[in-house]
C-alpha positions as CSV (number, residue, x, y, z in Angstrom):
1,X,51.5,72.2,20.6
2,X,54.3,74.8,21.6
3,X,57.5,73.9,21.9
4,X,57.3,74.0,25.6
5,X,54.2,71.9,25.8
6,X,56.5,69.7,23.3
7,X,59.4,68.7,26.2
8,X,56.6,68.5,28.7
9,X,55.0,65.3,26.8
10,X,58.3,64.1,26.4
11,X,58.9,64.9,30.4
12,X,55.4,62.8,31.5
13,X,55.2,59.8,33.6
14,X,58.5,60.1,35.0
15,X,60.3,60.5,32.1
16,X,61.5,63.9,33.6
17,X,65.0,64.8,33.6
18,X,67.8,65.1,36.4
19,X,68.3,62.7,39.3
20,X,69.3,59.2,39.9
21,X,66.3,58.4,42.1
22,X,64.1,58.8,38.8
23,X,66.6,56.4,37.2
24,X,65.6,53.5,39.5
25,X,62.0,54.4,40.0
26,X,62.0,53.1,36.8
27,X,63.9,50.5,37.0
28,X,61.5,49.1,39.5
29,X,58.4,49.3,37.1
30,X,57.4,46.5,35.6
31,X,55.0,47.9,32.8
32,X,58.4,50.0,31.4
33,X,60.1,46.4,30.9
34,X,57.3,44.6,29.6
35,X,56.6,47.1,27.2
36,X,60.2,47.1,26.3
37,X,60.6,44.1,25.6
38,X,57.2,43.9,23.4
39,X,58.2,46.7,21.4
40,X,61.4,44.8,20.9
41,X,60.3,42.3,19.6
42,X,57.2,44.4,17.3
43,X,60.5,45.7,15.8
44,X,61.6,42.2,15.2
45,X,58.9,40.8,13.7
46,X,57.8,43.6,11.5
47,X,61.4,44.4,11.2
48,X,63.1,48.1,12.0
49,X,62.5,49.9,9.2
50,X,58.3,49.4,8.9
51,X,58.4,49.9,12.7
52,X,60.4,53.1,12.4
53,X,57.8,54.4,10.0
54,X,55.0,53.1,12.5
55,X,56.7,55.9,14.8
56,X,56.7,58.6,12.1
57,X,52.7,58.3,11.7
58,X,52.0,58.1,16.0
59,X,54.8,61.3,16.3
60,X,52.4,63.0,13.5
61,X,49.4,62.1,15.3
62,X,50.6,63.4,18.3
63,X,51.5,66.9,16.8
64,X,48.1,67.3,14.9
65,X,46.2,65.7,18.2
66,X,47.5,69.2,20.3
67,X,46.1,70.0,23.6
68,X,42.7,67.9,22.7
69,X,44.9,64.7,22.9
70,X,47.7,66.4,25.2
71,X,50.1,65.4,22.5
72,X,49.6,61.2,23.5
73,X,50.5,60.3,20.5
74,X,54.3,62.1,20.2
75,X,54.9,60.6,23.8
76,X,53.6,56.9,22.4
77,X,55.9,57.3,19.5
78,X,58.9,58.2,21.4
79,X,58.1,56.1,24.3
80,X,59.0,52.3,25.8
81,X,57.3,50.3,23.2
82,X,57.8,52.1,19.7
83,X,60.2,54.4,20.2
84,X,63.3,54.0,17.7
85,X,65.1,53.2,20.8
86,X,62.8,49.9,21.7
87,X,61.2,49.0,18.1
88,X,64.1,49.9,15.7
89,X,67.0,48.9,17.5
90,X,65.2,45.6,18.7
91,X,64.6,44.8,14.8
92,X,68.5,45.5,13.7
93,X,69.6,43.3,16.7
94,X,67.2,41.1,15.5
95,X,68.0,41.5,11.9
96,X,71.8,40.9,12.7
97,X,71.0,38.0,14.6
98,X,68.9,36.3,11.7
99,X,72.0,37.1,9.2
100,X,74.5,35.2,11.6
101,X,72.4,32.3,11.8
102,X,72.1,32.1,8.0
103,X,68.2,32.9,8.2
104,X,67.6,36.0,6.2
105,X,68.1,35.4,2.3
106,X,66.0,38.5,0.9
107,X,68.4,39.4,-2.1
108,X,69.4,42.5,-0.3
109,X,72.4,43.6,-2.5
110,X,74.4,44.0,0.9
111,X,75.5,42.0,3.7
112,X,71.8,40.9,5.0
113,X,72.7,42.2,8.3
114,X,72.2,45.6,7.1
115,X,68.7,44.5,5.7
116,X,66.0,46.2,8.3
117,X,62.9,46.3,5.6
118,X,62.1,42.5,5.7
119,X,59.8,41.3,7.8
120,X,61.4,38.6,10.6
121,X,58.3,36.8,11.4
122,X,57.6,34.8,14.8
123,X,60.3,32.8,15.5
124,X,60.9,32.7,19.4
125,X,64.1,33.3,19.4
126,X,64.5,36.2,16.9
127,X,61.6,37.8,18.8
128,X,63.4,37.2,21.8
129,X,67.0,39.2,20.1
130,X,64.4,42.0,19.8
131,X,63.0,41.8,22.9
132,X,66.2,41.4,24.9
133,X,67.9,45.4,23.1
134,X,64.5,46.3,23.5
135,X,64.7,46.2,27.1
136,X,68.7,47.3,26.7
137,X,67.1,50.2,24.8
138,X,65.2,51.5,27.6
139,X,67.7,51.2,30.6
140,X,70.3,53.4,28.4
141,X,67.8,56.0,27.2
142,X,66.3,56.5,30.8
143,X,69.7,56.8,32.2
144,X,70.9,59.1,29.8
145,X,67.3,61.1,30.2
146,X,66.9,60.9,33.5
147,X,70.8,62.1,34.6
148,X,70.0,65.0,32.1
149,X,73.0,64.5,29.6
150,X,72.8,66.8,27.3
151,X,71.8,64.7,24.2
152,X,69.2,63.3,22.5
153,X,68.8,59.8,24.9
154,X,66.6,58.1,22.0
155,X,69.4,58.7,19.3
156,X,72.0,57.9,21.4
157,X,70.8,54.7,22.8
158,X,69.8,54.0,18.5
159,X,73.3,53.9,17.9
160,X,75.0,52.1,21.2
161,X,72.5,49.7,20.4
162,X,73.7,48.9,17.4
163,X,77.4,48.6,18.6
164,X,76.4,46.1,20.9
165,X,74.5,44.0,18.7
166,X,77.8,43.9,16.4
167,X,79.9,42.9,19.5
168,X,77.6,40.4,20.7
169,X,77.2,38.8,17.7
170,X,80.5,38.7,16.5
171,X,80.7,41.2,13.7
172,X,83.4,43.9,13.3
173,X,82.4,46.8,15.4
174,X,83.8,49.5,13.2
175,X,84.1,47.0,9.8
176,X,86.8,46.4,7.9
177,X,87.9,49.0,5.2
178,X,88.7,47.1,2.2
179,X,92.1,47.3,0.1
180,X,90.5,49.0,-2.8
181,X,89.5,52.0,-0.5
182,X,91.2,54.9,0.3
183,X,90.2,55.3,3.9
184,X,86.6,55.0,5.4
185,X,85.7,58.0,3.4
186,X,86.2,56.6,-0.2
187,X,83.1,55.9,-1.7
188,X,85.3,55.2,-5.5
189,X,85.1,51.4,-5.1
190,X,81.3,51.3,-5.1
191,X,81.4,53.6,-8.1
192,X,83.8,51.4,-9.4
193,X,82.0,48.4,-8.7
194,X,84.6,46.8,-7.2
195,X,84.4,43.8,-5.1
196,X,86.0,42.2,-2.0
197,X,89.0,40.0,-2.0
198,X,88.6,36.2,-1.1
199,X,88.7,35.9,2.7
200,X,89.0,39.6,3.0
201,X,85.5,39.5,5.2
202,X,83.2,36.4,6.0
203,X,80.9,35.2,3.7
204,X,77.0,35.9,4.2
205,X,74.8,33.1,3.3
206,X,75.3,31.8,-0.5
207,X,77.7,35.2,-0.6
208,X,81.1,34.6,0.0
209,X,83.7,37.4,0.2
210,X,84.0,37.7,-3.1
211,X,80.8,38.7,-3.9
212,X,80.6,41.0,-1.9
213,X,81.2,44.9,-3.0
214,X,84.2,46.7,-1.3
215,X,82.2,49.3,-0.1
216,X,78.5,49.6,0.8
217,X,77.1,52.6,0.9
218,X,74.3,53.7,3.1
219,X,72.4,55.3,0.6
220,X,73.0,54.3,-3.0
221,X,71.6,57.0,-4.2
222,X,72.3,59.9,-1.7
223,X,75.7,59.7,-1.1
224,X,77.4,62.6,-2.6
225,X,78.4,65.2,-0.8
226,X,76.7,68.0,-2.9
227,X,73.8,66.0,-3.3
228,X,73.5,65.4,0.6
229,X,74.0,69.3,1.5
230,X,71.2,70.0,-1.2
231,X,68.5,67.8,0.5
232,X,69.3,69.0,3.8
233,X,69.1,72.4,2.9
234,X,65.6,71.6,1.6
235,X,64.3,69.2,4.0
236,X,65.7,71.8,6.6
237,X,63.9,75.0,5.6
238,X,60.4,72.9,5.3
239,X,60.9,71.3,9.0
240,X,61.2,75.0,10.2
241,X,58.2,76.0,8.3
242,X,56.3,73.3,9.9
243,X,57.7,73.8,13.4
244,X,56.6,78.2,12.5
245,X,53.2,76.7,12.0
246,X,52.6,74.3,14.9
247,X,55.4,75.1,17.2
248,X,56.5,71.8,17.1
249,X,59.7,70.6,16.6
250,X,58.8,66.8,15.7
251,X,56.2,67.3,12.7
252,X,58.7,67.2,9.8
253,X,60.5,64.4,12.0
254,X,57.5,62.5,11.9
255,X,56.8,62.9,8.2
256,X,60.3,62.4,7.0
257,X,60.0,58.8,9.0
258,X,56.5,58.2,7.6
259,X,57.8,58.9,4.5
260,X,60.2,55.9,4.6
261,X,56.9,53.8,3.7
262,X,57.6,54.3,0.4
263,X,61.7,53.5,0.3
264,X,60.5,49.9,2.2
265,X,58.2,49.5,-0.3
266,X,61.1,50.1,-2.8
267,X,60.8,53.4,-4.8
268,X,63.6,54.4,-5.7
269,X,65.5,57.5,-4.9
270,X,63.6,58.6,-2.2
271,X,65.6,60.4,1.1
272,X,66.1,59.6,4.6
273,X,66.0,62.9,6.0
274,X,65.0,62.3,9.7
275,X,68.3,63.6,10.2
276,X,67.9,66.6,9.0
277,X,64.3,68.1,9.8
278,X,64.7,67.3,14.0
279,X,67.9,69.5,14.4
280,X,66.6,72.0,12.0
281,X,63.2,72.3,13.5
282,X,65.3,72.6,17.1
283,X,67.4,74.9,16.1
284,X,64.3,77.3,14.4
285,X,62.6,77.3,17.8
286,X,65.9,77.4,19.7
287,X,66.2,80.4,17.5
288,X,63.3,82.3,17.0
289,X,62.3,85.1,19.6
290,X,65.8,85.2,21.7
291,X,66.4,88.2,19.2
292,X,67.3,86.5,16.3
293,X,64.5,87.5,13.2
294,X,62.4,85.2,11.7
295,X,64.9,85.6,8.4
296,X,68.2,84.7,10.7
297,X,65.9,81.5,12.4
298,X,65.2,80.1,9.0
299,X,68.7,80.7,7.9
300,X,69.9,78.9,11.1
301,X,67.7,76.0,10.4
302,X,68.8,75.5,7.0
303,X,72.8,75.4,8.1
304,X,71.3,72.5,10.6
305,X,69.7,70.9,7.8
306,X,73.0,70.9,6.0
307,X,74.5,70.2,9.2
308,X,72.7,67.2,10.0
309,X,73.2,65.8,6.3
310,X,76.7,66.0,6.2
311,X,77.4,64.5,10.1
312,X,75.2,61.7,8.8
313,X,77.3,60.8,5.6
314,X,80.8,61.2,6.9
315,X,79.2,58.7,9.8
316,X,77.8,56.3,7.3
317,X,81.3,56.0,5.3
318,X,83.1,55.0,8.9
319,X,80.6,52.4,10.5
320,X,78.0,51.6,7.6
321,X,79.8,51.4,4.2
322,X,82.7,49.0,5.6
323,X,80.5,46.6,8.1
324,X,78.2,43.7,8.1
325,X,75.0,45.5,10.1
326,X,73.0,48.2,10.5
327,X,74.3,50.9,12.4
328,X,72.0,53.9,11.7
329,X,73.7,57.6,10.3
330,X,70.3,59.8,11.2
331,X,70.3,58.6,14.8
332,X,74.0,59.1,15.2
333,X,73.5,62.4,13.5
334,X,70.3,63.3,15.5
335,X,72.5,62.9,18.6
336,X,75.7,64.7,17.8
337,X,73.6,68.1,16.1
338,X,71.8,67.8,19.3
339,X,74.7,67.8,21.7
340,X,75.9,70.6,19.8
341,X,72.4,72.6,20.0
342,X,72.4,71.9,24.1
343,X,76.1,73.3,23.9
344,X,74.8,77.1,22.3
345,X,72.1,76.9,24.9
346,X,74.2,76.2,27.9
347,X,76.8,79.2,26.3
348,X,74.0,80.8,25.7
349,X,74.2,81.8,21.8
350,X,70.3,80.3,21.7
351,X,67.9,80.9,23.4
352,X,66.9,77.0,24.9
353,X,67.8,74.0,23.5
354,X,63.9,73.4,23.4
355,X,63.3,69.5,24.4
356,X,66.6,68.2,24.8
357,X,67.6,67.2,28.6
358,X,70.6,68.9,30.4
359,X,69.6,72.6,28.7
360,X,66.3,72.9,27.9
């Protein structure tokens, strides 16, 4: 699948960018809701981490299945019922929803808000929290999509998504930076061990303040700068490879969510690196054959590998480390390295910004 057949699935069915009248063509279909609101609450119920990797495995079907399969299966992974958007988002609501009410007591080391690899079950009304940003999920991604803001919709909406859910539900929207931390960027406390003060944030469940550490980091293992920059630079340069060899630009996405089976199933030590092989596949094909060689591409997808690593760590250290749910650092990434890819195509320093609205 090239990498113009590639914004085309994304562009079927309506989901075509630029006017308002496309906007409210699909707000008047039913089957967009419904389908919302069931992948909603799939995310709930499986909860948003093992529905995230469901997407990882349709978005690699969808690459391998080419012009046999007209590329269904990227277009069903990105789409109105397990798109990260619909699925993932609905399962942090949900998750955040089940913490409140004192319902999720998994172990998880952090607040259990942040917990999105336990299963939630069938309770009606946590199925109905996923349902419900779900359906929020896909009014704010069409919007963005169809008014052609120049973006990645899905990511975006990710991210808004998990404001709201903190807002609704009465959490800190940004979190509170504890006293032992330098600013939102001092990871020392967790190396430190260092725990909250009583009453310095509420309690969760059996855990009260206290027990809490000062600072939660995203990514216990991957949190150091260096350390972050090395694995973008890797995962980078192998998402470019993959998009030279299919002329895709969501294969290593695809396998970098599928292979978040194994941190659910908890392995240790493995990356999240979504992040980091979408913009650098982008930028590869936003590259290659506008006059750039091959040599400058891959170089240029490795700096967006790096690129995407580091926007996602200084963005877990603001909302993630310091709060009570999951706000997600590849999807907030995802949509500012995008934004800045649509910027170079509209100024015209690359060539296209391949599949993202408002430049391709």
């Amino acid at each position: 699948m090239s990498a113009v057949m590639a914004a085309d699935v994304l562009a079927q069915g309506g989901w075509s960018a630029g006017s308002i009248d496309a906007v409210l063509e699909i707000l008047l279909d039913p089957t967009i809701w419904l389908g919302a609101a069931a992948g909603g609450a799939f995310g709930a119920a499986l909860g948003a981490l093992p529905a995230f990797v469901f997407t990882g495995f349709l978005v690699i079907a969808g690459v391998f299945g080419g012009d046999a399969a007209g590329g269904v299966g990227v277009d069903v992974g990105f789409g109105p019922v397990f798109g990260p958007h619909i699925s993932f988002a609905g399962g942090a609501a949900a998750a955040a929803y089940a913490a409140k009410k004192g319902d999720i007591e998994s172990g998880f080391d952090y607040h259990n808000g942040k917990d999105i690899t336990v299963a939630l079950g069938s309770r009606p009304d946590i199925l109905a929290v996923g349902a419900a940003f779900g359906v929020i999920g896909i009014l704010l991604e069409q919007v963005l999509r169809n008014l052609a803001i120049p973006t990645d919709p899905i990511a975006f909406t990710v991210v808004a998504s998990a404001l709201l859910h903190r807002a609704v539900f009465g959490y800190s929207v940004i979190g509170v930076v504890s006293d032992k931390a330098n600013g939102y960027m001092d990871m020392g406390p967790f190396e430190r061990e260092e725990m909250r003060e009583p009453g310095e944030v509420p309690g969760d469940g059996e855990k009260a303040s206290e027990d809490r550490l000062a600072v939660e980091p995203w990514l216990p293992n991957m949190y150091k700068w260096s350390h972050v920059a090395a694995i973008g630079l890797a995962a980078g340069l192998a998402a470019a490879y993959a998009a030279i060899q299919t002329g895709s630009p969501f294969l290593g996405f695809g396998i970098s969510a599928a292979t978040l089976l194994f941190l659910n199933l908890g392995i240790g030590k493995i990356p999240v690196t979504h992040h980091m092989t979408l913009p650098a596949a982008t930028a590869y094909l936003a590259t290659a054959g506008t006059g750039y060689s091959p040599i400058a591409a891959l170089v240029i997808a490795g700096i967006f590998g790096v690129l995407g690593a580091l926007v996602g760590e200084a963005f877990q250290r603001v909302f993630y480390a310091h709060g009570d749910t999951h706000v997600d650092p590849p999807a907030a990434s995802i949509a500012i390295t995008h934004t800045f890819i649509a910027i170079l195509s509209i100024v015209g320093i690359l060539g296209s910004a391949v599949w993202v609205p408002g430049a391709v």
